[in-house]
C-alpha positions in Angstrom: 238.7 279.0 229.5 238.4 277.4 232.6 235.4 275.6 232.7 235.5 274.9 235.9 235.4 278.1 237.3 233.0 279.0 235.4 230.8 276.4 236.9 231.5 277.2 240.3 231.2 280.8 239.6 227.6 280.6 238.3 226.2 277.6 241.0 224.7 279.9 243.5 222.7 281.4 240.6 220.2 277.8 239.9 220.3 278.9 236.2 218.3 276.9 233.6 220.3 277.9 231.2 224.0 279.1 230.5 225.3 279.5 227.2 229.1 281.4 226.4 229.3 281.8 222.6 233.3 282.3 221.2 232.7 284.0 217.7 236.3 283.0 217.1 235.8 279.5 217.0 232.3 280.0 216.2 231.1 277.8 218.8 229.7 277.6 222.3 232.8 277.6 224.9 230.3 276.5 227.7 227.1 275.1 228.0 224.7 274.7 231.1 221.3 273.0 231.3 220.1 272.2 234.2 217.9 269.3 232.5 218.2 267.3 228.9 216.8 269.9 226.4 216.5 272.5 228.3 218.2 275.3 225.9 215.9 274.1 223.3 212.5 274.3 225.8 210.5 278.0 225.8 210.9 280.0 228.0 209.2 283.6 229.4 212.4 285.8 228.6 210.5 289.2 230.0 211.9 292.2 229.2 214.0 290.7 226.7 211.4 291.2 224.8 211.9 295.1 225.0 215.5 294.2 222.8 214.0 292.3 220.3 211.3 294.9 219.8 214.4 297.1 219.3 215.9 294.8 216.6 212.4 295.3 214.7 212.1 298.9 215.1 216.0 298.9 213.8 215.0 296.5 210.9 211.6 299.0 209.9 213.8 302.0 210.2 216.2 300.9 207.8 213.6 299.5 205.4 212.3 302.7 204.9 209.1 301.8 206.9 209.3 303.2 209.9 210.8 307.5 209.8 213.9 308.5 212.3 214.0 308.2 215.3 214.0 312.0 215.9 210.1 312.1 214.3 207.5 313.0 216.9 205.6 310.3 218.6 202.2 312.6 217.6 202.8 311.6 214.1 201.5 308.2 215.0 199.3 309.6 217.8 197.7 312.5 216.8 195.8 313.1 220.3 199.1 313.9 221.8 199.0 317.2 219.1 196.1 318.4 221.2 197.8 317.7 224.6 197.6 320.5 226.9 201.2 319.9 227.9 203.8 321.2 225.6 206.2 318.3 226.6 203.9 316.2 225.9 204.2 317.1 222.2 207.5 316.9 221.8 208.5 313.4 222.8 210.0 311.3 220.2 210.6 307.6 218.9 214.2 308.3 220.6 212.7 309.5 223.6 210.6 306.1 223.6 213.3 304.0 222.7 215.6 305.6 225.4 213.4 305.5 227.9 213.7 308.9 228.3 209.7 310.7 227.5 209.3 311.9 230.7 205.7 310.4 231.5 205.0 309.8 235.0 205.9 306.1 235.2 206.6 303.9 238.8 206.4 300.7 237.0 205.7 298.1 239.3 203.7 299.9 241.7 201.4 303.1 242.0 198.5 304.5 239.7 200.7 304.9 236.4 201.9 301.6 236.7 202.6 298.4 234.1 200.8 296.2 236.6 197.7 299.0 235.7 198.8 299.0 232.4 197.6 295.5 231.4 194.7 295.5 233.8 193.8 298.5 231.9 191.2 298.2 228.4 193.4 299.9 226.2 197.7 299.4 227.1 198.2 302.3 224.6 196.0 304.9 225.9 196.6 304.2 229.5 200.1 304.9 228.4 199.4 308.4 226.8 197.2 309.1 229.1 199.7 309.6 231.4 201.2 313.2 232.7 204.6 314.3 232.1 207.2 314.4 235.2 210.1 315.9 232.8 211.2 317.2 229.6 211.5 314.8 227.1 215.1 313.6 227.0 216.1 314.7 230.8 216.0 311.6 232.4 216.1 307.8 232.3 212.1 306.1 233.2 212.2 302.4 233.3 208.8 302.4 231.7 207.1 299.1 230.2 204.6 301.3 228.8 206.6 303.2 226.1 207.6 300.0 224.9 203.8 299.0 223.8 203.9 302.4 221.9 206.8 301.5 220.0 204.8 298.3 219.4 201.9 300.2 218.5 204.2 302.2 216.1 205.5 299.5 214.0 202.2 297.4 213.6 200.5 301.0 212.2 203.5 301.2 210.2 204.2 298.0 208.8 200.8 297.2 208.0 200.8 294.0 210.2 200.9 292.5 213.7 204.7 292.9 215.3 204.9 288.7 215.3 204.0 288.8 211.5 207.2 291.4 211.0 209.6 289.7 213.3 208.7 286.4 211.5 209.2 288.2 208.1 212.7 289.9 208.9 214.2 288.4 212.0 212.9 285.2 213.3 212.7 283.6 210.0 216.1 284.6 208.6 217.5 283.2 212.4 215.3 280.0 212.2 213.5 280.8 214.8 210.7 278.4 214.5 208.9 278.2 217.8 207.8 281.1 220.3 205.0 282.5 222.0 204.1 286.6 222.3 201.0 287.7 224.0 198.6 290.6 222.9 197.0 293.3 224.4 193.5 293.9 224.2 193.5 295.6 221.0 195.7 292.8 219.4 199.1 295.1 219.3 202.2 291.9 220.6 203.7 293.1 224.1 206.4 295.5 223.4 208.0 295.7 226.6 207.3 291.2 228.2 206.0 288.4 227.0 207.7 286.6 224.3 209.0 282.8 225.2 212.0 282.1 223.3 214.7 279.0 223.4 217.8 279.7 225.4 219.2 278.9 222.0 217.4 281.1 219.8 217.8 283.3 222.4 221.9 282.9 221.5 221.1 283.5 218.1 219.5 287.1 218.4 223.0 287.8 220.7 225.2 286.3 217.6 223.2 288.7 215.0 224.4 291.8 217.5 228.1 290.4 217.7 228.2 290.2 213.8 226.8 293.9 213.5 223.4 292.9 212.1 224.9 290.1 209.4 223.4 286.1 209.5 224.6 283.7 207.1 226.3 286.3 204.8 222.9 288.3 205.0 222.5 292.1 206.2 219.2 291.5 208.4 220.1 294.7 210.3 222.1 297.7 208.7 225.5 298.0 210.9 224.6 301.5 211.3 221.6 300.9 213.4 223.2 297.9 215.5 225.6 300.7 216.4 223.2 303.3 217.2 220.6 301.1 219.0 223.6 299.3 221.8 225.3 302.8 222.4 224.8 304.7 225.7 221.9 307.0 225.1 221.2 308.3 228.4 222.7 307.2 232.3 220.2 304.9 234.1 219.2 306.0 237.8 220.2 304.7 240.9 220.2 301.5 241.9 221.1 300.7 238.4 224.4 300.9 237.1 225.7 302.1 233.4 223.8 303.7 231.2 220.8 302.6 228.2 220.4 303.1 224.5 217.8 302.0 222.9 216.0 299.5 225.1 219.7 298.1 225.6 221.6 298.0 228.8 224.8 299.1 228.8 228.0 298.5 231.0 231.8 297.6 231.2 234.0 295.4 233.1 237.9 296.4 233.4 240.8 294.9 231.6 244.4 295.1 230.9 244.3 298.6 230.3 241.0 300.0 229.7 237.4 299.1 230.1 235.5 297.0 227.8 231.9 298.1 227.2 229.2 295.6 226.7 225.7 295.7 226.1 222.7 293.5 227.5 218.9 292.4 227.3 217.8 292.2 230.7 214.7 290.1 231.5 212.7 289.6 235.2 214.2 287.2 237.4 217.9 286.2 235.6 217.7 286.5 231.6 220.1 288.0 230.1 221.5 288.3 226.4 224.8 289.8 227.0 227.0 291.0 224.0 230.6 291.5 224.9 232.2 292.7 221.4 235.8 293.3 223.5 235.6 289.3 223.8 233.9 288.2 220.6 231.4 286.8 223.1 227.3 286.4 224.1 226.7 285.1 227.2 222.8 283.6 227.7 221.2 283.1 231.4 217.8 282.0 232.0 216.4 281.1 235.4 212.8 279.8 236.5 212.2 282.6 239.6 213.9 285.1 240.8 216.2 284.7 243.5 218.1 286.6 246.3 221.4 287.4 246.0 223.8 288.6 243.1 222.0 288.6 239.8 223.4 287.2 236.5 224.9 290.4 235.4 226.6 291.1 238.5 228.4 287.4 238.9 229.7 288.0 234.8 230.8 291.5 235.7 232.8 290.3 238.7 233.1 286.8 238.3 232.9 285.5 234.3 234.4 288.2 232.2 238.0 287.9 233.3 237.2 283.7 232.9 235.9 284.1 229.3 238.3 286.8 228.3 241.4 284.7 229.7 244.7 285.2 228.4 243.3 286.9 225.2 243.6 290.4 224.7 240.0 292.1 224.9 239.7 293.9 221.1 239.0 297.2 222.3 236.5 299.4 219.5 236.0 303.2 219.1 
């Protein structure tokens, strides 16, 4: 890979961090930091956070602690059984993990809002408190606030606070030592922001995706799930691009041939866990502010993925 061009190709960005993993040599190909340390420093990662929560929901599921993903959401909020709207009653985990309830949701602005949301006394019921706009499953919400219900879920489930559980199952298996991951009022971890990772650890989660849910020999995610989770669930709206599974982004860039799909954690203002399986690769970003112009995704879309890929032909899976 041309190092070179991958530098100039990511400059305009002002990255703290840049990390291309090569599982075929099992090592980074390229490394950015924009000061000594600074992969190894916390760091907000956003809506990251939403993918993480997926891993754990994924990991609960497959230890029997958590039911499909097809089980009603009233089976962990009764109140929604005595909703006047019949929609209401029939959203499920999937719809939550999708994205795809069909609550009212504007996100960052309006009434039904996440800025309201964690104003609000209670993140949960502001969330269910909130009228439909759709039939469950018929279209693609960006929506912070179904993400502290899935939160809600597992900690009712599991018996223990969502940080407990990712410790447990995920961060300890990945040596993930140091983090931070807010509350809400009630105690239930932010399901949809909030966690501070390492740019490195941050690496590590994108590794355990690449390697279908195996670490160190270990099966901390069943394969089955990893491939359920990252697939296209349901096409994102305009301005975004691609399509989402379960609180995954996913694209695909062109190649010799045919396009490669990838699949993403997208966080405010530039971080982004991208797993490319066509290239054996994760690519890390993480950047202080946001800032005008193209984002991360966009510049490895049109910019890094025919640098990393090279001369090797992508491995294209079913």
């Amino acid at each position: 890979m041309n190092t070179s061009a991958v530098s100039a190709a990511i400059e305009s960005l002002d990255l703290t961090n840049c990390i291309i993993y090569d599982q075929r040599r099992n090592q980074p190909m390229f490394r950015y930091e924009h000061a000594p340390q600074a992969s190894s420093t916390l760091v907000p990662v956003y809506s990251c956070t939403k993918s993480i929560l997926s891993a754990l929901i994924c990991i609960a599921m497959d230890k029997g602690i958590l039911p499909s993903a097809d089980t009603l959401a009233s089976e962990f909020f009764p109140r929604l059984r005595q909703d006047g709207d019949p929609r209401k009653r029939a959203i499920t985990m999937r719809h939550l993990l999708a994205m795809s309830s069909g609550l009212e949701w504007t996100e960052f602005g309006g009434r039904n809002s996440f800025p309201n949301m964690t104003r609000s006394a209670d993140w949960v019921a502001f969330t269910l408190d909130q009228p439909m706009a759709s039939e469950p499953g018929a279209r693609w919400t960006y929506n912070s606030g179904v993400s502290q219900l899935l939160s809600a879920i597992l900690a009712q489930c599991a018996g223990m606070s969502v940080a407990r559980f990712a410790e447990l199952y995920l961060f300890g298996p990945l040596e993930i030592e140091h983090y931070r991951w807010p509350t809400d009022p009630q105690g239930i971890h932010a399901g949809g922001f909030g966690l501070e990772l390492t740019a490195n650890d941050m690496m590590k989660f994108g590794q355990l995706y690449l390697q279908q849910g195996v670490w160190n020999g270990s099966m901390l995610i069943a394969s089955s799930l990893v491939k359920s989770s990252t697939l296209p669930e349901i096409a994102v709206s305009a301005p975004e691009r691609g399509s989402y599974g379960w609180h995954w982004w996913n694209d695909s860039v062109p190649t010799a041939g045919a396009a490669a799909a990838f699949y993403y954690a997208r966080g405010f203002g530039g971080q982004f866990i991208v797993v490319w399986p066509a290239a054996e690769a994760v690519i890390v970003t993480t950047r202080k502010a946001r800032k005008k112009g193209l984002s991360p995704i966009t510049v490895f879309r049109e910019r890094l993925a025919h640098l990393i890929l090279g001369d090797r032909r992508p491995t294209l899976h079913p």
